[in-house]
C-alpha positions in Angstrom: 0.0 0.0 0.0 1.7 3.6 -0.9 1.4 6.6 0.9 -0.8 9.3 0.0 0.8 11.5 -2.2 1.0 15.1 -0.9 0.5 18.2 -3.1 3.4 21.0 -3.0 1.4 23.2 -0.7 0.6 20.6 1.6 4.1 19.6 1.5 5.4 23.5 2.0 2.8 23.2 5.1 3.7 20.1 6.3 7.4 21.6 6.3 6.4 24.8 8.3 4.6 23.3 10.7 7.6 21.1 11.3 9.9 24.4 11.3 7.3 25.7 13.7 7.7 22.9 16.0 11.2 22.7 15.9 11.8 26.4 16.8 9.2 26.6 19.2 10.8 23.6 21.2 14.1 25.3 21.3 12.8 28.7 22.1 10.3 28.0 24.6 12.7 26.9 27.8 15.0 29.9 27.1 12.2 32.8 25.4 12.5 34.6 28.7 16.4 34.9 28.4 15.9 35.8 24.6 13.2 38.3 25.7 16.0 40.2 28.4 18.9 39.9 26.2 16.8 42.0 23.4 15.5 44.8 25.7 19.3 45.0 26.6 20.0 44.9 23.3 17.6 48.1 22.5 18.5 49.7 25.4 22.1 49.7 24.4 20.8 50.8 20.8 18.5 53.8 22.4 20.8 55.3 24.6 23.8 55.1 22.3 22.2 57.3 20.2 21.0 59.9 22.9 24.0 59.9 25.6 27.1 60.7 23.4 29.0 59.6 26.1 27.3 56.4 26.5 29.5 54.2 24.5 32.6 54.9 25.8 34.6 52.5 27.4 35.0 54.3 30.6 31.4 54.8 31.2 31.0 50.9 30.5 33.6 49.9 33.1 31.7 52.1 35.8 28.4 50.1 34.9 29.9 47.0 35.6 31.7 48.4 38.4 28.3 49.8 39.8 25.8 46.9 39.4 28.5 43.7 40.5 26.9 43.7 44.0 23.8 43.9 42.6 24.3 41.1 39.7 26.3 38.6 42.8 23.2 38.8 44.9 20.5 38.7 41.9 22.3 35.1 41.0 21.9 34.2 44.6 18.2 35.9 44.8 17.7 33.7 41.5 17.9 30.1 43.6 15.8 31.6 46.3 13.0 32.8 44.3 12.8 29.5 42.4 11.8 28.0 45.0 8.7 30.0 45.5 10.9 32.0 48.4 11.9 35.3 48.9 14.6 37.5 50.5 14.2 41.2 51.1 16.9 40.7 53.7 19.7 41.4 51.8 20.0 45.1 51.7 20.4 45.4 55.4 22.8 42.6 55.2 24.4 45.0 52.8 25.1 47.9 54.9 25.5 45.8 58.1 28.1 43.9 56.6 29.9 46.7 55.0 29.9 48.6 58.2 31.2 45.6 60.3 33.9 45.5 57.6 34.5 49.1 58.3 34.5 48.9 62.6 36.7 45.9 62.3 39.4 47.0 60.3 39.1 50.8 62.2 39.8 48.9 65.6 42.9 47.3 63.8 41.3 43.7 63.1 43.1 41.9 60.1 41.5 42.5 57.0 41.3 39.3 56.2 39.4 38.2 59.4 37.4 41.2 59.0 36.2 39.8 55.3 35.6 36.8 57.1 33.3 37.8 59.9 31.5 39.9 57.5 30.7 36.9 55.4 30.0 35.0 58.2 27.6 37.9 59.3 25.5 37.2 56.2 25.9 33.6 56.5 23.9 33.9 60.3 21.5 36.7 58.6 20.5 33.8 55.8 21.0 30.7 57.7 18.0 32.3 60.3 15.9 33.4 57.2 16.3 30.1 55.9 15.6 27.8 59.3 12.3 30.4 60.4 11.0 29.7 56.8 12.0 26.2 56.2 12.0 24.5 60.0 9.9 26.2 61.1 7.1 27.0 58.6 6.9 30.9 58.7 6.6 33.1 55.2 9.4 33.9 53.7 7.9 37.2 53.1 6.9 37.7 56.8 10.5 36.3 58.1 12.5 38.9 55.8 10.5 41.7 56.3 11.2 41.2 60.0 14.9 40.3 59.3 14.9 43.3 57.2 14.1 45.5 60.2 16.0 43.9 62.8 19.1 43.6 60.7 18.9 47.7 59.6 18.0 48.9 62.8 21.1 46.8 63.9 23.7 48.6 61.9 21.9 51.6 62.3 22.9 51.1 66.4 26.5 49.7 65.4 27.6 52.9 63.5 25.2 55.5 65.4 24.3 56.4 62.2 27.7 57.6 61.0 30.0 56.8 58.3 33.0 54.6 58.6 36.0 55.4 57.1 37.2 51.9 55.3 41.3 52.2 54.5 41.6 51.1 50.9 45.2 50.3 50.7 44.7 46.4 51.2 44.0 44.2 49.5 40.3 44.2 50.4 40.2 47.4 49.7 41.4 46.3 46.3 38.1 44.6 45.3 36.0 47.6 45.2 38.9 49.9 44.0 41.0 47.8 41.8 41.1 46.6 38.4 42.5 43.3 36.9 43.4 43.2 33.0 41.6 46.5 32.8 38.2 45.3 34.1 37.1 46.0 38.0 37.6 43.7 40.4 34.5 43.8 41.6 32.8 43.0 38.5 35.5 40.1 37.6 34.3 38.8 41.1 30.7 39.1 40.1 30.9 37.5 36.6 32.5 34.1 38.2 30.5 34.4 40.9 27.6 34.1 38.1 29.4 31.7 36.2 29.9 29.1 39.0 26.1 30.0 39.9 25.0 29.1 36.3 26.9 25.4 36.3 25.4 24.6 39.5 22.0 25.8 39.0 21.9 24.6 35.0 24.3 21.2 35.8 24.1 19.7 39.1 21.9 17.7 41.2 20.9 20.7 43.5 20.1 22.9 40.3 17.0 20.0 40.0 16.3 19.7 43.2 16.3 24.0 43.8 13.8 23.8 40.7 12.2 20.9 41.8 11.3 22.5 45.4 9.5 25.4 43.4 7.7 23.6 41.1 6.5 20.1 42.7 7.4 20.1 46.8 6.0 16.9 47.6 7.3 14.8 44.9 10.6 15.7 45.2 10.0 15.0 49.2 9.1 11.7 48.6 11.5 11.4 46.0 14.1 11.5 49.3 15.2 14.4 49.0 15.7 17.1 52.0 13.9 19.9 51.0 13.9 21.7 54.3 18.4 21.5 53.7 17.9 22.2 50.5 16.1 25.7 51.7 18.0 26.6 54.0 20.9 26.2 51.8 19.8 28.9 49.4 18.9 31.4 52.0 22.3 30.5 53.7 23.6 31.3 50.0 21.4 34.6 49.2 22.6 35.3 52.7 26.8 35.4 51.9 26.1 37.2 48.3 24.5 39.7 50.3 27.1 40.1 53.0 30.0 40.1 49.7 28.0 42.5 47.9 28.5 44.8 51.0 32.1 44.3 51.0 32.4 45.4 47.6 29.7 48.3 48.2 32.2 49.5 51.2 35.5 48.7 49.5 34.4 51.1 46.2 32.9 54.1 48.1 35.8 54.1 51.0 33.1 54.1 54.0 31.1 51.3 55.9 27.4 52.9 56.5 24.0 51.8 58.0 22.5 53.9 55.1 23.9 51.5 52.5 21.5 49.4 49.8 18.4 51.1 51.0 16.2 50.1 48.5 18.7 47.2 47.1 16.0 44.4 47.5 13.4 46.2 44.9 16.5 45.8 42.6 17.4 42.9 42.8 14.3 41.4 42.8 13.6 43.1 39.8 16.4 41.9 37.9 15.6 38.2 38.9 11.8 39.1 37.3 13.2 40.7 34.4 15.4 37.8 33.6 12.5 35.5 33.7 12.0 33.7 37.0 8.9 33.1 38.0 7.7 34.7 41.4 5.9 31.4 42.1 9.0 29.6 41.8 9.7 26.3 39.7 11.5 28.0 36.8 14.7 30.4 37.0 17.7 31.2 34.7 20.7 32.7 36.2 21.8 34.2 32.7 18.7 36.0 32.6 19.2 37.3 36.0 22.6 38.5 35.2 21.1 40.1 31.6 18.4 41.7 33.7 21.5 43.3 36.0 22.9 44.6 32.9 19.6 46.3 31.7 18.7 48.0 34.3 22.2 48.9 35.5 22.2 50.4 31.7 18.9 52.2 31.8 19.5 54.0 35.5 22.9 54.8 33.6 21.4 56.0 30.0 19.1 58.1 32.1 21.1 59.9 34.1 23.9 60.9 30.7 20.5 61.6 29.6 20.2 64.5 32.5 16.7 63.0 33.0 15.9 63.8 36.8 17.0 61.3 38.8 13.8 60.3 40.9 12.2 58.9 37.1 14.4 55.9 37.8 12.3 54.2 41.1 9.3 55.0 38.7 11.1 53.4 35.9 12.2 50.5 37.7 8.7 49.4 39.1 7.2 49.9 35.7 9.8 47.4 34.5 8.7 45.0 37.2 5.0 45.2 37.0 5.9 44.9 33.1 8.0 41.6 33.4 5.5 40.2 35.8 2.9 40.9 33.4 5.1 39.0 30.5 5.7 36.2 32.5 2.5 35.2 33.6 0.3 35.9 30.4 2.3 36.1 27.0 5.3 34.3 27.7 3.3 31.3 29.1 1.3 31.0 25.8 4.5 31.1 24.1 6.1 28.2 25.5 3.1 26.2 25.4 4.0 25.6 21.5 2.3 26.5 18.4 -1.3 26.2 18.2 
């Protein structure tokens, strides 16, 4: 018996669909990533034709410089909000952190110890985050909203609401200031920072297991797996970026101050939004966090060459959010159910 013999349009309709298929397939896991990396791409486009000093190389370097805090802790946010958790912790950790790093070193500590404790500070901040919400059963929301407090109004009483003065001539003072091949430290530190976040979220067994918390709890609990640990472990880890990003926050402005990162968490969380992870957890991509760093540390930057007052840029940055939100729930979901 022979096949049926097709017609050349059905043929040339067969072979779109097929095209169709095939590119929906590979786009929809990653559209979200494709979607940041071409709003980067325009906003580099946009403000390259209105800020003449937007292309330079100097103004590029002070982006990076600028937004590496940001970008370590929107990596770490990434794992956290994947599994349907979130940290508005971290900008206290930010300044309390930075300011420890400050009083330390002022009192003659080593800076190396200093460094230490201040990671260690953030370690504490996100290991309690992590056992209130995952021991014990509390809302994330609820438990770092109170952290958030507690952990301000801490490092507000630490420095009495003054500046520190952070010496800059070691070699911690070297990763806010310093530059290696040309390129800041601190943004060298955030890049494999994202890099070794990326192979452990895309390539390991914890990756699945981070996802797998956010998108099916109970099956990956009766799969064997701890999922309180696993928790804990990423608050512990949102935790540490936070307390680094501070280093690098106090190490590039000179000072250690309760005032620092006020505000950080809308940020970061916007970045992690705009890079297409899903608020209610189960899908994340660290690349899109760290393209969503890039475009709004680009935007804040093409705005301000672009003398446009400087209190637009909360108003922009909540638009952006409410925007990605909106993409991610409604038109991105349809795309990556396939073609119709």
């Amino acid at each position: 018996m022979t096949a049926p013999t097709l017609s050349p349009a059905q043929r040339a309709e067969r072979l779109a669909t097929g095209r169709s298929a095939k590119v929906h397939a590979f786009l929809g896991p990653r559209i979200h990533t494709v979607a940041i990396g071409a709003v980067l791409l325009a906003v580099l486009v946009v403000f390259s034709l209105t800020a003449d000093t937007f292309l330079t190389t100097d103004n590029w370097l002070s982006v990076l410089r600028q937004n590496a805090p940001v970008m370590i802790v929107a990596v770490a946010m990434t794992f956290v909000v994947t599994t349907s958790g979130i940290d508005l912790s971290v900008g206290s950790v930010l300044a309390l952190s930075g300011a420890l790093l400050a009083i330390l070193i002022d009192h003659g500590t080593d800076p190396t110890l200093a460094f230490v404790a201040a990671l260690a500070l953030g370690g504490v901040a996100g290991g309690l985050n992590g056992w209130l919400s995952c021991y014990q059963g509390i809302p994330a929301f609820i438990v770092t909203l109170a952290t958030l407090g507690i952990i301000r109004g801490t490092a507000l009483r630490s420095t009495d609401g003054y500046s520190i003065a952070l010496p800059t001539d070691s070699w911690v003072g070297f990763l806010g200031q310093g530059l290696v091949a040309g390129i800041p430290t601190a943004a060298v530190v955030a890049l494999v920072f994202a890099a070794v976040a990326w192979v452990v979220f895309d390539k390991t067994a914890f990756g699945r297991y981070v996802v797998g918390l956010g998108s099916n709890r109970e099956s990956l609990r009766r799969a064997g797996v701890n999922i309180r640990l696993v928790g804990l472990t990423v608050y512990l880890i949102c935790g540490m970026a936070a307390a680094l990003a501070g280093v690098l926050v106090a190490t590039r402005l000179g000072t250690g101050s309760s005032n620092q990162g006020v505000g950080f968490e809308l940020t970061v969380i916007t970045a992690v939004v705009l890079g297409g992870t899903s608020l209610f957890g189960g899908r994340g991509s660290v690349l899109g966090s760290v393209l969503g760093v890039l475009a709004l540390g680009f935007i804040e930057n093409g705005l301000q060459l672009s003398h446009v007052n400087p209190f637009y840029v909360q108003i922009v940055q909540g638009t952006i959010l409410l925007a990605a939100v909106l993409a991610n729930t409604r038109l991105f979901a349809r795309f990556a159910e396939g073609p119709s």
